[in-house]
DRENDO-1510 file (C-alpha; in Angstrom, 1 decimal, always signed):
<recs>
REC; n; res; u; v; w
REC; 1; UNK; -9.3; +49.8; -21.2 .
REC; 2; UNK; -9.9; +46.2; -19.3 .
REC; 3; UNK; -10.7; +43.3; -21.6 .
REC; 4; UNK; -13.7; +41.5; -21.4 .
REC; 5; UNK; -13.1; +38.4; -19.4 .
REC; 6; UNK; -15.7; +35.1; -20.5 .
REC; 7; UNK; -15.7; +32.7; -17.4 .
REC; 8; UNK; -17.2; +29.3; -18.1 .
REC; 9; UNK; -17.2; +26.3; -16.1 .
REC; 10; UNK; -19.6; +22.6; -16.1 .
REC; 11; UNK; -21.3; +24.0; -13.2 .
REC; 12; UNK; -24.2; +24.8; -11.1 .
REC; 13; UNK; -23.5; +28.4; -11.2 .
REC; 14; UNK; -26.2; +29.1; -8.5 .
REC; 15; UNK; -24.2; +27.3; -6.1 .
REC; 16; UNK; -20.8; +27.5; -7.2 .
REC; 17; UNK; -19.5; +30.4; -4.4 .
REC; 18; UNK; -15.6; +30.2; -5.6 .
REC; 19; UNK; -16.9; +30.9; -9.6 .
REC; 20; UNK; -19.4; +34.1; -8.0 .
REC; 21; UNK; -16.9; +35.6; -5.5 .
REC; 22; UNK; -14.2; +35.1; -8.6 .
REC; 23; UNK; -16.5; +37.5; -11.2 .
REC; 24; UNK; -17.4; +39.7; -8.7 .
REC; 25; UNK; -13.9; +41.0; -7.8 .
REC; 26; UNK; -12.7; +41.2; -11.5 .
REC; 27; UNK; -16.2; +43.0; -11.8 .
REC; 28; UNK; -15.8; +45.5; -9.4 .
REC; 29; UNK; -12.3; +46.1; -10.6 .
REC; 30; UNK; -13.7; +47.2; -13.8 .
REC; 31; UNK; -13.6; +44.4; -16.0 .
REC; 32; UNK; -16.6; +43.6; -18.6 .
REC; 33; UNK; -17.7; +39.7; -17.4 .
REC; 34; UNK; -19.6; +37.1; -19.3 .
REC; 35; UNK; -20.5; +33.9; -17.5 .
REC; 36; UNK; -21.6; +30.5; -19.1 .
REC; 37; UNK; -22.4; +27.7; -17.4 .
REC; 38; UNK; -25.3; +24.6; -18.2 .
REC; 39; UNK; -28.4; +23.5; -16.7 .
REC; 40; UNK; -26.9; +20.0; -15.9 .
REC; 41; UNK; -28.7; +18.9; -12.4 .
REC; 42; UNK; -31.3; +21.9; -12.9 .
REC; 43; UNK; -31.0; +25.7; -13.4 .
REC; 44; UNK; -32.2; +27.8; -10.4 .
REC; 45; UNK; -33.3; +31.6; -10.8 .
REC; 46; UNK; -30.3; +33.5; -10.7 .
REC; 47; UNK; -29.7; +37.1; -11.0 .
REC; 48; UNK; -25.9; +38.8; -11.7 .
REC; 49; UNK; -24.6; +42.6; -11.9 .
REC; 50; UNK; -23.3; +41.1; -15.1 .
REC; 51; UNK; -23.7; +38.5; -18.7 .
REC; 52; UNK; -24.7; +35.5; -17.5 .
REC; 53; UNK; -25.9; +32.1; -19.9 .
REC; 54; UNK; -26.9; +28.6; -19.1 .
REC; 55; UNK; -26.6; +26.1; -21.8 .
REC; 56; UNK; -29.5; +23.9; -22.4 .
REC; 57; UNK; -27.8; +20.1; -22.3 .
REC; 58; UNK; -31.0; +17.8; -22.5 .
REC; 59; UNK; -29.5; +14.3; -21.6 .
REC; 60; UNK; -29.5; +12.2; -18.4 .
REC; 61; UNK; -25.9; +10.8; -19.1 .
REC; 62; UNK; -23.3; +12.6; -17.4 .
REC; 63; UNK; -20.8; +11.5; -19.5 .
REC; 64; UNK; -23.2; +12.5; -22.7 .
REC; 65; UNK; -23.7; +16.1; -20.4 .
REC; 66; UNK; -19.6; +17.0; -20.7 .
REC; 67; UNK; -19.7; +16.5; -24.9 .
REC; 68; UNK; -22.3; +18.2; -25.2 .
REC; 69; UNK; -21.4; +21.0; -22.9 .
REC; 70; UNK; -17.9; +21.0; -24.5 .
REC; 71; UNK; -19.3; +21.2; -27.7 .
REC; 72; UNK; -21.4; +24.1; -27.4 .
REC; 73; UNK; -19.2; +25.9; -25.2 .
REC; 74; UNK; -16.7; +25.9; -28.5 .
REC; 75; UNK; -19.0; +27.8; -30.1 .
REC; 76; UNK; -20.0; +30.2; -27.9 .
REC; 77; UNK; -16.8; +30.9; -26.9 .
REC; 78; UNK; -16.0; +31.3; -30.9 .
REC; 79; UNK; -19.3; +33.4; -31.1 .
REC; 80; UNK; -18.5; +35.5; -27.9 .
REC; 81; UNK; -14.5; +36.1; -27.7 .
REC; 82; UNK; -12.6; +38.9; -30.1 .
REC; 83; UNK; -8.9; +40.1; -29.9 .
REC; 84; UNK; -9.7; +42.2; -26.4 .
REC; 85; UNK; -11.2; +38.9; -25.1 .
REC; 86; UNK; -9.6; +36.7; -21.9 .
REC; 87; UNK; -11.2; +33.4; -21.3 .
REC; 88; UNK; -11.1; +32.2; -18.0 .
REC; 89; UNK; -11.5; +28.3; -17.8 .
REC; 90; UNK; -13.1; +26.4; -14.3 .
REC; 91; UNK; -11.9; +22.9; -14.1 .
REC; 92; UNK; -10.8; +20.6; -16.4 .
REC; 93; UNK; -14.7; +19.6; -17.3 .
REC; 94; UNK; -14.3; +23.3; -19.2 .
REC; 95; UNK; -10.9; +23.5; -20.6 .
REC; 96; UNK; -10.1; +21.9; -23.8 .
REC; 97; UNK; -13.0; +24.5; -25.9 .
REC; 98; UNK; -11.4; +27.8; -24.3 .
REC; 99; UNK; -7.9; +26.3; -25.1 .
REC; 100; UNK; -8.3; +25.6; -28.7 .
REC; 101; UNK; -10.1; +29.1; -29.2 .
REC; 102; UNK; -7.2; +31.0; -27.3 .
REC; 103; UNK; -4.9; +29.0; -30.0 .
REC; 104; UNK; -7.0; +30.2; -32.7 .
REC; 105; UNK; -8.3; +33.7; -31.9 .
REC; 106; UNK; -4.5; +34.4; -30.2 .
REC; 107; UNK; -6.3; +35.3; -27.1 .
REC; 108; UNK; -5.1; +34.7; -23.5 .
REC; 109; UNK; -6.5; +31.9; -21.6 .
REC; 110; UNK; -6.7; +31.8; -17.2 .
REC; 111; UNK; -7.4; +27.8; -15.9 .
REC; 112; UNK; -8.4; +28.2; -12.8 .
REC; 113; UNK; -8.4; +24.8; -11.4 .
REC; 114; UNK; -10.8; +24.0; -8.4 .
REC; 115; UNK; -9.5; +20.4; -7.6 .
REC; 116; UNK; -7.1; +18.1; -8.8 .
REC; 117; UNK; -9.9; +16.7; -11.4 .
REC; 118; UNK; -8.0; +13.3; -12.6 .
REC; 119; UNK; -7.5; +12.3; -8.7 .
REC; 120; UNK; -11.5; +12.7; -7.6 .
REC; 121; UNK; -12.7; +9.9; -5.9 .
REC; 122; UNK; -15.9; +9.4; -8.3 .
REC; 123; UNK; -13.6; +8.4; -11.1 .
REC; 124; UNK; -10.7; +6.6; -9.1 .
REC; 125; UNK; -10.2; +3.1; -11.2 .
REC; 126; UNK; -12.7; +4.1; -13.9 .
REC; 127; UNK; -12.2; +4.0; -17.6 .
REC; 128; UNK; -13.1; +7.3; -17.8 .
REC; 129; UNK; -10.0; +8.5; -15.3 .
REC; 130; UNK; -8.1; +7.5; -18.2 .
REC; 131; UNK; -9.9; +9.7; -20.4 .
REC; 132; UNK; -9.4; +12.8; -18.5 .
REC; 133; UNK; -5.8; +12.3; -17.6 .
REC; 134; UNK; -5.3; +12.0; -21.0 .
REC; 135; UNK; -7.1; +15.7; -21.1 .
REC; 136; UNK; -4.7; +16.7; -18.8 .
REC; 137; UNK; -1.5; +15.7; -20.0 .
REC; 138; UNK; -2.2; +16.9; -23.2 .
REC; 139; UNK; -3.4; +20.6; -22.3 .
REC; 140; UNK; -1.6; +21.3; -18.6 .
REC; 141; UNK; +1.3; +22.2; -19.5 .
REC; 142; UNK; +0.4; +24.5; -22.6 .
REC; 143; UNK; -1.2; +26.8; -19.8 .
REC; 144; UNK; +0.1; +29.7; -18.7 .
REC; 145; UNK; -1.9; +31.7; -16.3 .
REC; 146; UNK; -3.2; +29.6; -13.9 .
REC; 147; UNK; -4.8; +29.8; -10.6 .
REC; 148; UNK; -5.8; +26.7; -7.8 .
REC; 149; UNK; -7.2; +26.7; -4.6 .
REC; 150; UNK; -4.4; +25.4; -2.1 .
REC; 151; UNK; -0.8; +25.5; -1.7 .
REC; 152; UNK; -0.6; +21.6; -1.9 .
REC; 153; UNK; -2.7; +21.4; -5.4 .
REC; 154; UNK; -0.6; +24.2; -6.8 .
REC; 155; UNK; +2.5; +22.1; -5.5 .
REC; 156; UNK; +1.7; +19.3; -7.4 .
REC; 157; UNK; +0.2; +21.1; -10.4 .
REC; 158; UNK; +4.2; +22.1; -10.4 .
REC; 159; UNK; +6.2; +18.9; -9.9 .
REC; 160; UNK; +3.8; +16.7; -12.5 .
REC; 161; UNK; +3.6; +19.6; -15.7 .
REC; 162; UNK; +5.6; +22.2; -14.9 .
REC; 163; UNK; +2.8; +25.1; -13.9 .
REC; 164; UNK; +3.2; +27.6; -11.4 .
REC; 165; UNK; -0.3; +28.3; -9.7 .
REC; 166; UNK; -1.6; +31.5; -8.0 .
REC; 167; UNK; -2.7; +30.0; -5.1 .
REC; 168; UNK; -6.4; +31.8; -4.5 .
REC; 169; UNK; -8.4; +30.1; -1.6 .
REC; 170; UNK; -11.7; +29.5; -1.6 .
REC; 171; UNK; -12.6; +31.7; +1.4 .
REC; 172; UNK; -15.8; +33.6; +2.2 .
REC; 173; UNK; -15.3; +37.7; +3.0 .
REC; 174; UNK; -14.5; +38.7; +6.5 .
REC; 175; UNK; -17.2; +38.6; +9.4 .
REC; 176; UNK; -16.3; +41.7; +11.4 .
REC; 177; UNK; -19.7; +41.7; +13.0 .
REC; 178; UNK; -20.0; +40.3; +16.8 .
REC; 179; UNK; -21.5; +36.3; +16.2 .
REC; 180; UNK; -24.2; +35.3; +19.0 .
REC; 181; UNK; -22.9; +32.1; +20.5 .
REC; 182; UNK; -26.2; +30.7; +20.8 .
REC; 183; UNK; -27.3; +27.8; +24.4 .
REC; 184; UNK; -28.1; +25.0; +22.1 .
REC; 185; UNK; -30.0; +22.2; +23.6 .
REC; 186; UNK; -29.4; +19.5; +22.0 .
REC; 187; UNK; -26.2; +20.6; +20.8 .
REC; 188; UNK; -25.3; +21.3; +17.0 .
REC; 189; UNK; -22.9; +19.0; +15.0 .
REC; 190; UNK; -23.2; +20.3; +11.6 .
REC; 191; UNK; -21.7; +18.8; +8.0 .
REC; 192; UNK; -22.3; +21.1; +5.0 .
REC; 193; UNK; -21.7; +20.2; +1.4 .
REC; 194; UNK; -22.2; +17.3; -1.1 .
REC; 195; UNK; -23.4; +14.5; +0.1 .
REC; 196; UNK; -20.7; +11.9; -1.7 .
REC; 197; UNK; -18.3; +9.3; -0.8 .
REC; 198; UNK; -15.4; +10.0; +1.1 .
REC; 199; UNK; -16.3; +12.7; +3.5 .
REC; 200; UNK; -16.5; +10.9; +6.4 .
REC; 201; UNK; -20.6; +11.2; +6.4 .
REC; 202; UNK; -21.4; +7.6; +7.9 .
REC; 203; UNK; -18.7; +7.4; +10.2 .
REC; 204; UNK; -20.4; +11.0; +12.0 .
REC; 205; UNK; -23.1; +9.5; +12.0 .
REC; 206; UNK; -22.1; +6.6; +13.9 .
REC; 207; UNK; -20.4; +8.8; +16.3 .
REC; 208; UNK; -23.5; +10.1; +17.2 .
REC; 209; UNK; -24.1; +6.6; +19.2 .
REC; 210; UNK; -21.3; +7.3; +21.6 .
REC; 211; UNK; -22.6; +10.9; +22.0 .
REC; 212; UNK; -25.7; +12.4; +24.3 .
REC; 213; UNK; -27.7; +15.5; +23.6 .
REC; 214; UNK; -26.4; +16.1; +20.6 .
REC; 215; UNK; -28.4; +16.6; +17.3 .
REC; 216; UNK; -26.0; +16.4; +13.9 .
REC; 217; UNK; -27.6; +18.5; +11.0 .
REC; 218; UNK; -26.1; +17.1; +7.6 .
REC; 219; UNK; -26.6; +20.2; +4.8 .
REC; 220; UNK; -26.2; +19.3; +1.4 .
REC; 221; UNK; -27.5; +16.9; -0.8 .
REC; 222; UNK; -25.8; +14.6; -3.4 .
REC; 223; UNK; -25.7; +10.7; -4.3 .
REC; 224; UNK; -25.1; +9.2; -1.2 .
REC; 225; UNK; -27.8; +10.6; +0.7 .
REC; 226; UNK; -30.6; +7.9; +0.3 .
REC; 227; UNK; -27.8; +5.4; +1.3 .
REC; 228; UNK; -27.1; +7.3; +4.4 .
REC; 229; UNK; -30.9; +8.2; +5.2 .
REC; 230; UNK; -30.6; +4.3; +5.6 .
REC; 231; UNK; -28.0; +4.0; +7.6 .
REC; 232; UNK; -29.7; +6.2; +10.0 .
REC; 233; UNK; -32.6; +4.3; +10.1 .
REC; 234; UNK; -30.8; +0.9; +10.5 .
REC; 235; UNK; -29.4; +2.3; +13.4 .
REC; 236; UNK; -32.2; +4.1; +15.2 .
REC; 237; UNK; -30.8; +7.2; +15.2 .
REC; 238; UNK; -33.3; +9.5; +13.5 .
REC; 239; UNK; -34.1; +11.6; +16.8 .
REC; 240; UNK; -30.4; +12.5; +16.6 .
REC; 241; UNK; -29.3; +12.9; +12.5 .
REC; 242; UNK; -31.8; +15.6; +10.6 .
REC; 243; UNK; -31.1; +15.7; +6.8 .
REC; 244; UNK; -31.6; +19.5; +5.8 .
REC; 245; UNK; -31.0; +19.1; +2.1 .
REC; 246; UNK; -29.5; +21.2; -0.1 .
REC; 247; UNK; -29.8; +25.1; +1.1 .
REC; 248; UNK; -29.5; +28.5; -0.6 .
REC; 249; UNK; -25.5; +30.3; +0.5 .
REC; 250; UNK; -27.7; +32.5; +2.5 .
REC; 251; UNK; -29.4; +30.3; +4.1 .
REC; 252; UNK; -26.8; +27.8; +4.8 .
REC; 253; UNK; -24.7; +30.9; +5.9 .
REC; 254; UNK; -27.1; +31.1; +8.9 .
REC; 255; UNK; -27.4; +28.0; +9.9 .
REC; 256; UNK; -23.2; +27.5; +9.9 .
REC; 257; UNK; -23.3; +30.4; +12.4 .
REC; 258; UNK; -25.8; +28.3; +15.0 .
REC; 259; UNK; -23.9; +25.0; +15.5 .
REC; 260; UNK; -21.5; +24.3; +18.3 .
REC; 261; UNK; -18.7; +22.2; +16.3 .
REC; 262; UNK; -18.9; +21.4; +12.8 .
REC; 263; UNK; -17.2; +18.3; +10.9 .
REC; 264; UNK; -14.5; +18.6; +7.6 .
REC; 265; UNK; -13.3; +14.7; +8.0 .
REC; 266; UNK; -12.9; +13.7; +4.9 .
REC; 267; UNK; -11.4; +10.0; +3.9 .
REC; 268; UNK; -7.9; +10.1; +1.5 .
REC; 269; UNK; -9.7; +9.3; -1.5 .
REC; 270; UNK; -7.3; +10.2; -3.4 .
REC; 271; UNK; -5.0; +13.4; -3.9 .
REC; 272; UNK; -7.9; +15.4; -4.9 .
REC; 273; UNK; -9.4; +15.2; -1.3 .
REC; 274; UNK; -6.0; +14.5; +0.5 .
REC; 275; UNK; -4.8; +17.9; -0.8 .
REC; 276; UNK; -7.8; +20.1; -0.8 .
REC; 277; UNK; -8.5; +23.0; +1.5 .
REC; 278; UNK; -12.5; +22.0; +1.8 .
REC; 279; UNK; -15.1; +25.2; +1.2 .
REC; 280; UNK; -16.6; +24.6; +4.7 .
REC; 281; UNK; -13.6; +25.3; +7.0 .
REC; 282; UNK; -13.3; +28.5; +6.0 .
REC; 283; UNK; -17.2; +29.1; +6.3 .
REC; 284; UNK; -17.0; +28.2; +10.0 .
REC; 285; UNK; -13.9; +30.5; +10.5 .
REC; 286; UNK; -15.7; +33.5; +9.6 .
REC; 287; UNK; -18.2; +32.2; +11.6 .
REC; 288; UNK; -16.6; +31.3; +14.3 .
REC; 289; UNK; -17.3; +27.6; +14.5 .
REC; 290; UNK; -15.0; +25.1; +16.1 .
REC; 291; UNK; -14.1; +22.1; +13.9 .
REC; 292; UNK; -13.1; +18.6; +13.8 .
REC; 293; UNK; -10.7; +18.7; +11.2 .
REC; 294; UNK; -8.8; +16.0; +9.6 .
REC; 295; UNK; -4.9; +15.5; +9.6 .
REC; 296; UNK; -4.6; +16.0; +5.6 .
REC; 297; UNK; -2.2; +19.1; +4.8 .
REC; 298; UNK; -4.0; +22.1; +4.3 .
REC; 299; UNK; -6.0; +21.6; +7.4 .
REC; 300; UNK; -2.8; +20.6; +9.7 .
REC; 301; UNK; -1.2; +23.5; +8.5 .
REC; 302; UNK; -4.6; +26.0; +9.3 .
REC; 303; UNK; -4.0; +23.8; +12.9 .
REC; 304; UNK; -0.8; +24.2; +13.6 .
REC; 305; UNK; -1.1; +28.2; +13.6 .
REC; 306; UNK; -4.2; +28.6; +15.0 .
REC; 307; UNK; -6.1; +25.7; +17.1 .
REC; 308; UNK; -9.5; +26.4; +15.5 .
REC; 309; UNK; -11.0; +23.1; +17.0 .
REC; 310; UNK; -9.1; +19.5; +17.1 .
REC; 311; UNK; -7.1; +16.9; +15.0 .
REC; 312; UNK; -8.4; +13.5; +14.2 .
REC; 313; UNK; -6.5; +10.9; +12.9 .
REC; 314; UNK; -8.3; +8.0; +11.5 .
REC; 315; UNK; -12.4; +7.6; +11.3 .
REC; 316; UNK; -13.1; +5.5; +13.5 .
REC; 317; UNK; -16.8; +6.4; +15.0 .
REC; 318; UNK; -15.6; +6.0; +19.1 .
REC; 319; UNK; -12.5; +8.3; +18.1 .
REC; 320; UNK; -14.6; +11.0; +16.5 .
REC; 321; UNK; -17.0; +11.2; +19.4 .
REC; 322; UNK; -14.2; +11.2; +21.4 .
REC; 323; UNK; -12.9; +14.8; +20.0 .
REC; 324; UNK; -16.2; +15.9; +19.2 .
REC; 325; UNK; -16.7; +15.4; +23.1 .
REC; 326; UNK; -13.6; +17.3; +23.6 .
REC; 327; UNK; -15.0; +20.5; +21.8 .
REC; 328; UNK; -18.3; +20.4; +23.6 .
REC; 329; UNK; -17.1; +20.2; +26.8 .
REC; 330; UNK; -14.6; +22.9; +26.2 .
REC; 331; UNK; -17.4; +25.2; +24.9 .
REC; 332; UNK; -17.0; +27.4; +21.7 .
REC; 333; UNK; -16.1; +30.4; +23.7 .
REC; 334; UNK; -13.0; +28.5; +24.1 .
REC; 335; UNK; -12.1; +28.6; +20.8 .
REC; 336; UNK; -12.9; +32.0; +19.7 .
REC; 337; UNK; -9.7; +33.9; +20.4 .
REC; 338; UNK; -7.8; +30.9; +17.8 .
REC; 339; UNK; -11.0; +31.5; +15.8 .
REC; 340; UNK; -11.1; +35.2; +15.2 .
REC; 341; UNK; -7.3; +35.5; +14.8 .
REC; 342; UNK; -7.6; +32.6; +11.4 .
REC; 343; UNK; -11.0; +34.9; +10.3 .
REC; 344; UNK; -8.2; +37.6; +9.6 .
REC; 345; UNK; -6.1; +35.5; +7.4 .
REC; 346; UNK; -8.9; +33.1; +5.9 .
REC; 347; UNK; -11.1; +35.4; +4.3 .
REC; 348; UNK; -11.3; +36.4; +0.8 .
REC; 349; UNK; -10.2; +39.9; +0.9 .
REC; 350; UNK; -7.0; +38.6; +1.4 .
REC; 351; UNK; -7.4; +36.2; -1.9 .
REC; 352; UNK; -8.3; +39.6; -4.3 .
REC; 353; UNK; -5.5; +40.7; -4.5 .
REC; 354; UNK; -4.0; +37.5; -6.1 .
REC; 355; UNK; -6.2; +37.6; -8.5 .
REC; 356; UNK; -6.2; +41.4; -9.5 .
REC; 357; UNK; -2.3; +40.7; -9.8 .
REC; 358; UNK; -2.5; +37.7; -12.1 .
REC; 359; UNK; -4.7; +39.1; -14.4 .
REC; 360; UNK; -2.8; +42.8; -14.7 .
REC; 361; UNK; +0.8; +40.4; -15.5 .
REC; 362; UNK; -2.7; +38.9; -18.3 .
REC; 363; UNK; -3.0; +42.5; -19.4 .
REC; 364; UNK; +0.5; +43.6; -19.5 .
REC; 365; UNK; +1.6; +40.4; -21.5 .
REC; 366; UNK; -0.6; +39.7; -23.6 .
REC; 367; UNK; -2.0; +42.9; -25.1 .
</recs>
């Protein structure tokens, strides 16, 4: 018999593709999931083949939303978990309530880290870095079981506590299915995801002065946006920039499909970013998307074996129109064979079988 498994994360679980694709494989292997999350920055309708809560915060401080959370999530995890119980943990924002009732109930505990936390670039220099390094030091290297989303984070996950990571990519499934190259006019520069510092946002859109017919479509929303809606208009440039907002995955699925390059440029903000393997780049894999990709690690190595698009090396707004030039005038035909060879490797079917490994050496260890 398979344990149940509760999964709980600070999160948006609408949105949050890595925590739904994670419970549905362990789900369709068998296993009995429970998923809590919280209603910090709103609660969308959702529905799941499985448990699913959404704890009810009530504050507009983010740092007041993460006590709160925490504190609530200790006793529902305490309400929740028994002796054929694993707790699965999402980010360090989750961690300390599931490990102090796995040190109490005796139960097995999987951290599945999403990002180096301490190293985000909305914390850099901030008291409350401090704090949460403090978090880390103190419970990293009690873990076990633990899973992270590139081969650099899980590299130095190793070298600063002494963890060994599955590495388990966040990748969407495999487009087998023919994709329609679509005759834009104006071309299609697309970014997708949070609107926040560090991704190289304002930079694209300067780039878009050095660049005809061309239309860039930023997806996403976040805390940046207003200051980049002004930006745009400072420049006159709001016949070429269109902000879409934040879309549904289905939605934003389609619209990845219809661009002719898209952008994952973002700025070393520390090792968080520097390291990462961003959500987006394997999005336009599967669908077949040429990329301007920036010379951090994970995307260099993705480069180096198959030339899904081109390498920039700085942000500088001339240079980035440069190579986004480069892609257009090549044509995304060009770049489909390199394409459809990484959609084999980069796609999540791959990644499932990683995780149904890790948690049968869970099963076989610790019950």
């Amino acid at each position: 018999m398979r344990p149940k498994i509760l999964v709980s994360a600070f999160s948006n679980l609408y949105t949050d593709q890595r925590i739904e694709k994670v419970c549905e494989t362990l789900y369709r292997a068998g296993y009995e999931i429970e998923l809590i999350g919280n209603d910090w920055g709103g609660s969308q309708k959702m529905e799941r083949p499985y448990k699913f809560s959404i704890l009810r915060l009530k504050t507009s401080s983010l740092r007041t939303a993460y006590v709160k959370f925490n504190w609530q999530l200790y006793f529902e995890l305490q309400r929740r978990a028994d002796q054929d119980t694993v707790l699965l943990a999402n980010d360090l924002d989750a961690l300390w309530p599931n490990v102090l009732i796995s040190k109490k109930l005796g139960i097995p505990l999987v951290f599945d880290s999403h990002e180096i936390f301490t190293e985000m670039p909305a914390i850099q220099g901030r008291f409350t870095q401090k704090i949460w390094r403090w978090l880390e030091g103190r419970l990293l290297p009690r873990i076990k079981f633990m899973m992270t989303e590139s081969q650099s984070y899980a590299e130095w996950f190793t070298e600063k506590y002494d963890v060994h990571p599955v590495v388990v990519r966040n990748i969407p499934r495999r487009i087998d299915e023919p994709i329609q190259i679509v005759d834009n006019q104006p071309k299609v520069m697309l970014y997708q995801g949070a609107i926040n510092q560090a991704r190289g946002i304002a930079q694209a859109i300067l780039a878009t002065k050095y660049l005809d017919n061309i239309i860039f479509k930023i997806a996403g929303d976040g805390p940046r946006r207003a200051e980049y809606e002004q930006l745009v208009q400072k420049e006159n440039l709001q016949h070429k920039v269109k902000f879409l907002g934040k879309l549904i995955p289905a939605e934003l699925r389609k619209l990845t499909r219809t661009a002719d390059v898209a952008l994952s440029i973002e700025e070393n903000g520390g090792v968080s970013y520097l390291y990462s393997l961003p959500n987006k780049v394997g999005d336009c894999i599967q669908a077949r998307v040429p990329m301007i990709l920036i010379n951090f690690p994970e995307m260099l190595r993705i480069y180096k074996k198959y030339k899904v698009g081109e390498i920039v090396e700085n942000h500088d707004p001339k240079n980035l129109a440069a190579k986004i030039q480069i892609i257009l005038d090549n044509g995304r035909s060009y770049y489909q064979p390199a394409l459809s060879a990484a959609a084999q490797e980069y796609c999540w079917e791959n990644e499932e079988a990683k995780i149904l490994a890790l948690f049968r050496q869970v099963r076989e260890e610790a019950f």
